[in-house]
N, C-alpha and C positions, 0 to 999 in steps of 0.2 A: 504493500500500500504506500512505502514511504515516494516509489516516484511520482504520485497521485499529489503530492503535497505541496510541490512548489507549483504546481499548473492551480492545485484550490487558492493559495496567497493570489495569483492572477487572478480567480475567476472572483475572489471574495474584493479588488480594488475594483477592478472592472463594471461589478455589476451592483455599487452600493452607489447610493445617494452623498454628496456632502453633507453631514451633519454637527451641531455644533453640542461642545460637550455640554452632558447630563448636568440637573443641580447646580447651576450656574455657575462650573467651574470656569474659573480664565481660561482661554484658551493654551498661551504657552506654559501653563504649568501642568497642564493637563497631558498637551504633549511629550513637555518633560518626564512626567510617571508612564506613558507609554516607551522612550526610548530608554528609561532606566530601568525600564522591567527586564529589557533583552541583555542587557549589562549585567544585572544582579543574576540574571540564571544561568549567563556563560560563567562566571565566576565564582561562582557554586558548584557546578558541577565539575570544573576544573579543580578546585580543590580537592573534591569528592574523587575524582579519578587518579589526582598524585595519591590520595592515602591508599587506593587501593591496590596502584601499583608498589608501593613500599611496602605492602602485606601479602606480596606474592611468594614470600612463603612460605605461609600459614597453608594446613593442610585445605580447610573450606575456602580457598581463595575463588575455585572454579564456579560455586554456587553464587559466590560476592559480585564476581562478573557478570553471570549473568543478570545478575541483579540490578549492577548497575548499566549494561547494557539496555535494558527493558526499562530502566529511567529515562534513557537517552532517546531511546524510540519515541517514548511517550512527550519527551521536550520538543521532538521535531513536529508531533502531533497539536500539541501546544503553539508552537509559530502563527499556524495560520488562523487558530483561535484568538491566540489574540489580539492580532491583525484586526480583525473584527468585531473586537470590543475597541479597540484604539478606532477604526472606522464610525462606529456606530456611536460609543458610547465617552469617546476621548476628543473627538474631532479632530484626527488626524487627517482626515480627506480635506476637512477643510482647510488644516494648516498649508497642506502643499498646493490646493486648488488659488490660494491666495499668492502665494509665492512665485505659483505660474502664471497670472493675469498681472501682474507686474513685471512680466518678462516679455521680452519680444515674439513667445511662441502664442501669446495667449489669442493672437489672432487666428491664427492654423488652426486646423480640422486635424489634430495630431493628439494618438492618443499613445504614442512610446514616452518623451518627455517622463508624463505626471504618472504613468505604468512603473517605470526606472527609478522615479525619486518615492512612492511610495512606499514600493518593494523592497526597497533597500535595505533598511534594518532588520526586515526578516530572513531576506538572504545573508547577509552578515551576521547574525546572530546562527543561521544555520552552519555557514561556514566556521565560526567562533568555536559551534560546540565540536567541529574535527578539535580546535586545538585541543578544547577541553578533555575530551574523547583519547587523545593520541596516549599517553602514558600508560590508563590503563587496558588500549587498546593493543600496544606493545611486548606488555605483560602476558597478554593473554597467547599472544602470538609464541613469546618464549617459551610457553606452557605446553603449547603444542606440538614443539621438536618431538616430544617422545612419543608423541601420536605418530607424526611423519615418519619416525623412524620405524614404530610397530605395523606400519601398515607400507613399507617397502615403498615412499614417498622420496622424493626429492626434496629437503630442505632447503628452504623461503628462509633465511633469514630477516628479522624486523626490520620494516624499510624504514629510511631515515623522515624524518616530517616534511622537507619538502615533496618527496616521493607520493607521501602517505597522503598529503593536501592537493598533490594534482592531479592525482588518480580519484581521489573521490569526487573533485571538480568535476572529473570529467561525465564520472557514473554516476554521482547523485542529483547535479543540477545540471550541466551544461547540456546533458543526454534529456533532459525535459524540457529545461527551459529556452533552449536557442532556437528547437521549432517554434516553440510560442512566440519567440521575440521574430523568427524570420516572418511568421505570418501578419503580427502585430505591424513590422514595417512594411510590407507590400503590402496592407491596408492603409498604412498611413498615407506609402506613395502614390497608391489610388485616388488616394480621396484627395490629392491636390492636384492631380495629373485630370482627372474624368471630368468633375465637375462644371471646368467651362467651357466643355464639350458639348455636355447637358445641356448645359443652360441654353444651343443655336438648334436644340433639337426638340419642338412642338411639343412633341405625346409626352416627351419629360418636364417638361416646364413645370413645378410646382408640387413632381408626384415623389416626395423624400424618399419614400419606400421602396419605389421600383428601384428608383436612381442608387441607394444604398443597397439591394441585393445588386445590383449591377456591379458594384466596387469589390461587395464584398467576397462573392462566388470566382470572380476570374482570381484572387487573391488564394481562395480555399485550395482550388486546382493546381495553383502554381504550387503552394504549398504540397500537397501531397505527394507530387510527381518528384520535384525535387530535394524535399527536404531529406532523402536517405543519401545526397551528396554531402550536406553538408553533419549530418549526420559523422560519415564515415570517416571525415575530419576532425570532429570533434573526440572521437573517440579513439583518434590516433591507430586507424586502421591502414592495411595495409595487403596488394593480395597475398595468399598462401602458396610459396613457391610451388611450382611443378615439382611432382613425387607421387611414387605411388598411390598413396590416399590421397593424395587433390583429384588423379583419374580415377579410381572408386565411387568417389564423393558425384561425380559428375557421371557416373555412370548407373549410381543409385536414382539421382535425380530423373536421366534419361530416362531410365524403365519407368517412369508415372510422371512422363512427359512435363514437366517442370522446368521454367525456364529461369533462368536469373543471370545477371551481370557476371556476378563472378561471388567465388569464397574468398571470403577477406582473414587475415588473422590479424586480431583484436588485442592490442599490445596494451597488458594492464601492467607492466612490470611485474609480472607474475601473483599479482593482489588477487585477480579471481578469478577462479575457473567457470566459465559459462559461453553459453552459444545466445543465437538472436537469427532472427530474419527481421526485415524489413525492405519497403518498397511496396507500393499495390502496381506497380509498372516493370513488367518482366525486362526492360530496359535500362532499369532504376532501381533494382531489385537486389539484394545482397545479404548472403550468409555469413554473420559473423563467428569464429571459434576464437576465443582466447587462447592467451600462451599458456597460460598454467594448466588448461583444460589439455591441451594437444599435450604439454609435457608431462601429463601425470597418468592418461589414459592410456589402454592399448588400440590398436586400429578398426576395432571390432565394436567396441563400445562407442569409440567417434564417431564411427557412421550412425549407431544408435540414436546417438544425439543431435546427430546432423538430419536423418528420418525423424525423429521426433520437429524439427524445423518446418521440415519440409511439408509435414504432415500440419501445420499451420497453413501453407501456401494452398494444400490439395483440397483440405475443407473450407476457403477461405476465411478464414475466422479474421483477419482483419476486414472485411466487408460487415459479418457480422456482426463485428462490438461496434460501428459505423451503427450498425443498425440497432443495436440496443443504447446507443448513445444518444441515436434520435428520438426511438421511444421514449427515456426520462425526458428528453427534453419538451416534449410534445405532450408526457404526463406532468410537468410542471407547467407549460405554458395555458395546460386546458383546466384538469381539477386544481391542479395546486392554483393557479389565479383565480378562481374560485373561490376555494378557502382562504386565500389572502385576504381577497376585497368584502369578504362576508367577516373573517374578522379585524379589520381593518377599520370596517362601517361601527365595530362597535368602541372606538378608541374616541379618545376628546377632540379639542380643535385645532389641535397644535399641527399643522402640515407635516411639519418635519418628524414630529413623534410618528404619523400612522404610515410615512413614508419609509421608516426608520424599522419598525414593525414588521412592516409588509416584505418588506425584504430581508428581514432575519427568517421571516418564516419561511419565505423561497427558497433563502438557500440552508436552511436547517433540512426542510425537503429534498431540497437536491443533495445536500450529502449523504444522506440518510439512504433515501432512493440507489444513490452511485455504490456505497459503502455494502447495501444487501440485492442488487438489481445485477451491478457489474463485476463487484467480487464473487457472483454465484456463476453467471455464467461464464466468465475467464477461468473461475477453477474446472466447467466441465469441459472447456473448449483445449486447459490443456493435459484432461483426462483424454481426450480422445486425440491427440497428439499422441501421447503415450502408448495409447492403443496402436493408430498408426505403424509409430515405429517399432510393437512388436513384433506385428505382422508383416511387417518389411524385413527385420532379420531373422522372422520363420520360413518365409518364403524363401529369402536369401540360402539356410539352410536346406530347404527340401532340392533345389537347384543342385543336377549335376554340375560336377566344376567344368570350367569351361575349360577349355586346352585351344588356348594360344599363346602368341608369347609374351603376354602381359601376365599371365598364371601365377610366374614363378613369383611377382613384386607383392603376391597378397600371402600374409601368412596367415596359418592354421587359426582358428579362435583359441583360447586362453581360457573360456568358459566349460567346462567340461559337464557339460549339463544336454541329455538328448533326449527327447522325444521317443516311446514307444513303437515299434514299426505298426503300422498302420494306424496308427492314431493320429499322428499330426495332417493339417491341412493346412495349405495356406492361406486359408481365407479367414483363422482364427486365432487369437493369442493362443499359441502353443508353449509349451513348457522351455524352449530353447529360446523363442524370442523375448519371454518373460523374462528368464533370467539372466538373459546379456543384458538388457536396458536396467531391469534395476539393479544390475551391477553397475553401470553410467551412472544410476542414480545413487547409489551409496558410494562411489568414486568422489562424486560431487560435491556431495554431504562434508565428506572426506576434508576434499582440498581446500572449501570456505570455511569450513570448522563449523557446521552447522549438524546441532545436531537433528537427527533424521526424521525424530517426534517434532521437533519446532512445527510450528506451524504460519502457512503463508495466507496471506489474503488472495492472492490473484491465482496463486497455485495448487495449493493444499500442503498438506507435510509432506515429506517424503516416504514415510513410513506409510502413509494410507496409500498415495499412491502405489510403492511398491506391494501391501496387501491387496488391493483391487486389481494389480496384473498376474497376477500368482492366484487367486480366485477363478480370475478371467479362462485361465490356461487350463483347468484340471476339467474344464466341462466347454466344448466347442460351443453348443447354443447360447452360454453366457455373450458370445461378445456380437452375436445376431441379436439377444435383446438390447446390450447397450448399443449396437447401430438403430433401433428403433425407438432407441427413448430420445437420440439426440435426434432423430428428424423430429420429434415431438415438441423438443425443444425448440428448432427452428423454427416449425408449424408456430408455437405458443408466440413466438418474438414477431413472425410475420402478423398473425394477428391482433399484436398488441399496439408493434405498429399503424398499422389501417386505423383500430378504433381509437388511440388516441390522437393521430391525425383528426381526424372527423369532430372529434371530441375540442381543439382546438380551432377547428374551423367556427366550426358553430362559439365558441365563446368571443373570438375575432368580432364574427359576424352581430352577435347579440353587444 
């Protein structure tokens, strides 16, 4: 959930009214108690995580971590809360709405500016808590040699803090937020380029709406086709030389006709093991592998993991959270404005109070909505990913080996787990492709130091996952019902979409 959190800080400046603070606070004092709240909790928990590093080693050290890790989660959760009492309830929107009508931008249809200076102290305070985070994040790291070591691993030594700060730059905000900000500024450049275009063209004269989907859609598009370039920049990617396993990788994809750009390798200075697709444009399109993944996995479990990708591309599951994206949003613009304006009508007379209301309740709804809406189906969408990539290395196993002269570059698998003669098929998790992936997935576990019960918002644990493919494998008809419940699925989101389209028309309309 944590990548979710710097796109909510956007979506909670974005979509709030200027408000002036509660209780007749002054305004700059009020700000003040909002910018030293982010101050007082980096430096807290920086001191918090020196003590814990200095008690590494004490025997319950591993408990203490993750204790204080599960603080840290909970302070990045905290940011964009309270963004939103500083918006809402501090008049922070107003302090910098002021600041910018005194500036030369305040004539521009520009909404980067007051987006960047808002933002600001929450991303800074997010950035803050790596330093605060670093010590006893170190700790933990050290803790871990002798895992690395019992599990026949390559040791990661603790990276130094600049390392530690650029790498998480890259995977915790710059990996969420530079699309945001690239889409933010091709609407900006829109909305100063189009407008006195508009204005020599009749049917637009006067019509804001049409005229602003007109800015906003050719922006959306540019956005999506090429944000996986700038993307593959930020994340300091690079392609995966020719070798054996880059012709595998492309030749897995080949067989279920999949197209993409190219496999990138994903240079986290050995920080994470993990894979990624991205792109809804087979031209624009890229599989990323990390180094720590490629150096800690064997060639068998790679492709696992690279089929589990790919198996995102073949069910399109990025069209689909598009599509469950527009539903909440379609369910907030239809019932949720609804229940806004019905409780809204029952507030006093103060404008800014029922304006102020009305949109806590929206987006109390939309998170709420996103939080049990979008975390349910991401985790089935990468249940059947998983699915996918069993059945791409049971079929892989049921395959005679070929005999040509690329044969020799592939070696044996390393999983010593088979299938009964006559029981496997390809068409179902079998007991071979079961347990190469979640070998991938306990590799995984492994090399982030996660362990396997944790549990994910957008993924599930890995322990459940790996029980659900090992269920899956002992009886073929299980993975013909789970193909039946996710068309079910679809079916559900297809029509939740329609009715709450309609549902928002009619409220438009009334």
């Amino acid at each position: 959930m944590s990548r979710f959190l710097p796109l909510l800080i956007f979506v909670i400046w974005m979509s709030s009214p200027p408000s002036p603070p509660v209780d007749g606070l002054p305004l700059i004092p009020a700000c003040a108690i909002f910018l030293g709240a982010h101050v007082g909790l980096v430096l807290v928990l920086a001191i918090w995580s020196r003590h814990v590093a200095r008690s590494a080693h004490l025997i319950q050290v591993q408990r203490r971590l993750r204790r204080f890790n599960a603080i840290i989660y909970a302070s990045r959760i905290l940011i964009p809360a309270w963004l939103g009492v500083g918006v809402f309830a501090l008049g922070w929107k107003e302090f910098i709405t002021g600041v910018l009508q005194k500036s030369h931008l305040a004539a521009l249809p520009l909404d980067l500016p007051g987006l960047f200076l808002g933002c600001l102290p929450s991303f800074a305070t997010w950035m803050g808590l790596w330093w605060a985070q670093f010590p006893a994040d170190r700790a933990l790291r050290e803790q871990n040699i002798l895992i690395q070591l019992n599990e026949n691993l390559p040791l990661q030594p603790p990276p130094s803090f600049r390392t530690y700060f650029f790498v998480n730059l890259r995977l915790q905000l710059l990996f969420t937020i530079a699309p945001a900000l690239l889409l933010i500024t091709l609407h900006d450049i829109l909305s100063l380029l189009l407008p006195p275009i508009f204005a020599h063209i009749p049917v637009l004269a006067g019509r804001q709406e049409v005229a602003e989907s007109l800015i906003s859609l050719p922006a959306l598009l540019i956005f999506l086709v090429f944000s996986p370039e700038l993307l593959r920049r930020v994340l300091h990617c690079h392609p995966l030389p020719d070798c054996p396993l880059r012709r595998r990788l492309f030749e897995i994809a080949g067989r279920h006709g999949i197209r993409f750009r190219d496999v990138l390798l994903w240079k986290t200075q050995n920080q994470m093991g993990n894979a990624a697709v991205m792109g809804f444009v087979p031209r624009f399109r890229y599989v990323l592998l990390s180094d720590l993944l490629l150096e800690t996995m064997h060639d068998e479990q790679i492709e696992a993991i690279f089929a589990h990708e790919i198996g995102h591309v073949i069910h399109r599951h990025l069209y689909w959270l598009m599509a469950a994206m527009a539903t909440l949003m379609f369910a907030l613009a239809g019932p949720g404005q609804m229940l806004a304006d019905a409780i809204a009508s029952l507030q006093g007379h103060h404008a800014w109070l029922v304006d102020s209301v009305q949109m806590a309740i929206l987006l109390g709804a939309a998170v709420g909505l996103f939080a049990l809406v979008f975390g349910y189906v991401s985790r089935k969408f990468e249940r059947q990913a998983d699915v996918f990539a069993a059945r791409t290395i049971q079929s892989a196993a049921l395959q005679p080996a070929a005999v040509n002269e690329t044969s020799a570059d592939f070696p044996q698998s390393a999983i010593a787990v088979e299938d009964p003669p006559g029981e496997s098929t390809a068409d179902h998790v079998g007991r071979r492709g079961a347990a190469v992936f979640c070998s991938a997935l306990e590799r995984v576990a492994a090399v982030n130091n996660i362990p396997i019960a944790a549990r994910s918002w957008c993924h599930g644990s890995i322990a459940k996952r790996m029980r659900y493919l090992e269920f899956l494998s002992r009886d073929s008809r299980r993975t013909a019902q789970f193909d039946r419940f996710m068309y079910r699925l679809y079916l559900i989101l297809i029509v939740s979409l329609l009715s709450f389209g309609v549902w928002t028309m009619y409220v438009m309309k009334g």
